[in-house]
C-alpha positions as CSV (number, residue, x, y, z in Angstrom):
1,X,77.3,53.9,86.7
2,X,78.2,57.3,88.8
3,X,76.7,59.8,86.5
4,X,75.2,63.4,86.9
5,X,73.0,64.4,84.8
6,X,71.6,67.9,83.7
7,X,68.3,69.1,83.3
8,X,69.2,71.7,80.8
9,X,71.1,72.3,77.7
10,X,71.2,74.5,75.5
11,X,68.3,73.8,72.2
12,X,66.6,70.7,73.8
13,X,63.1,70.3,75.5
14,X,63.7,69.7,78.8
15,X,60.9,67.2,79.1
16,X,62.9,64.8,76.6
17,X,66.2,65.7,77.9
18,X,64.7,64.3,81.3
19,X,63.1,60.9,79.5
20,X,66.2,60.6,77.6
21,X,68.1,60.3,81.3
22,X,65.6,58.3,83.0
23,X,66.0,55.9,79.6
24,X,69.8,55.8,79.6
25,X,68.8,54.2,83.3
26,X,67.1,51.7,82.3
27,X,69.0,50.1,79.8
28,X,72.2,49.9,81.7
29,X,69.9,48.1,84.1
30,X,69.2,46.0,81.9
31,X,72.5,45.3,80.3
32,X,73.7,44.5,83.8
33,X,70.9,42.4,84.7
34,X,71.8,40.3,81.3
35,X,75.3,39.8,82.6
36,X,75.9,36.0,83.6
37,X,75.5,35.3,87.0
38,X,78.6,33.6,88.9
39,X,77.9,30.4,90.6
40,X,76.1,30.4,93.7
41,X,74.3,33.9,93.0
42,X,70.6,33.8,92.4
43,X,70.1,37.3,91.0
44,X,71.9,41.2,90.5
45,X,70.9,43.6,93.0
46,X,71.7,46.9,92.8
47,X,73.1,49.8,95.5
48,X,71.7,53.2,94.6
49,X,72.5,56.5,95.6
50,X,70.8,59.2,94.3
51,X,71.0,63.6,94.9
52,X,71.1,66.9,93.6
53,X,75.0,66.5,93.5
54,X,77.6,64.0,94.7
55,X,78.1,64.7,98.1
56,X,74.5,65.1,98.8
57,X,73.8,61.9,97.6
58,X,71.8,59.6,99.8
59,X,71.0,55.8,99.3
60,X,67.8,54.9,98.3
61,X,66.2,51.5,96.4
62,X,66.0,50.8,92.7
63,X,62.1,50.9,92.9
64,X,62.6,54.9,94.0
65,X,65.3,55.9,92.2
66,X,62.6,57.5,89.7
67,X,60.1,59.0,91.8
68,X,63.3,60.8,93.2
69,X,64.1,61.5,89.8
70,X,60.6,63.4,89.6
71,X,60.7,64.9,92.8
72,X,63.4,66.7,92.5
73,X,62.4,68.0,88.8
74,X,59.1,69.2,90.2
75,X,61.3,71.1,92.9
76,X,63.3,72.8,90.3
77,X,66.8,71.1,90.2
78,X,69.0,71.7,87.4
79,X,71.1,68.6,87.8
80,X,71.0,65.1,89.9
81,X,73.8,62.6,90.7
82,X,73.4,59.0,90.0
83,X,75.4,55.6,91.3
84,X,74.2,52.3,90.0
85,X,76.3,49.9,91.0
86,X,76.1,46.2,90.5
87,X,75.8,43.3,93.7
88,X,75.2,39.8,93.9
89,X,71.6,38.8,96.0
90,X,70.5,36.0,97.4
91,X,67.1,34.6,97.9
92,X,65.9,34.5,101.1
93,X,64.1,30.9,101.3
94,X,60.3,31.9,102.7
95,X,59.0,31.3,106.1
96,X,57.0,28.4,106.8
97,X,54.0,30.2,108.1
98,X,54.1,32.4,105.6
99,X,53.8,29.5,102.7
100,X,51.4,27.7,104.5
101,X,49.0,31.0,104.7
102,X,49.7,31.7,101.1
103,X,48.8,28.1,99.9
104,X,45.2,28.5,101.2
């Protein structure tokens, strides 16, 4: 997903037009997080990049990609530019130490 989004339109709230955005976000996470995985893959990951337009878009995780969302409403921005796209991830098997501290 490259999107951008606005913040205002003409007749609509802009408090719903902004859950309506952050909603269209979630479910194509979702959808691509229902995909089949290909063999050898353990989960989807996701790169993000996120800004007030496309070339001033800078990465950041999935986990912030909202509180950037309402950062930059609470600034004022009119408009924010979002890319979702799709990787394969791998589990990283744990350490020793750390499982043996976490089963006591």
């Amino acid at each position: 997903m490259k999107k951008t989004f606005p913040l205002t339109a003409e007749g609509k709230n802009p408090e719903r037009l902004l859950e309506a955005t952050k909603h269209e976000i979630r479910k194509y996470i979702k959808r691509e997080r229902r995909r089949a995985l290909p063999e050898g893959v353990d989960f989807w990951d996701f790169n993000c990049k996120f800004g007030a337009t496309e070339a001033a878009a800078e990465v950041v995780h999935l986990a912030e990609l909202t509180p950037s969302i309402d950062a930059l409403v609470k600034s004022g921005g009119t408009q924010f530019y979002v890319e979702i796209l799709a990787k394969h991830g791998h589990r990283k098997p744990r350490d020793q130490a750390v499982a043996a501290s976490d089963a006591t």
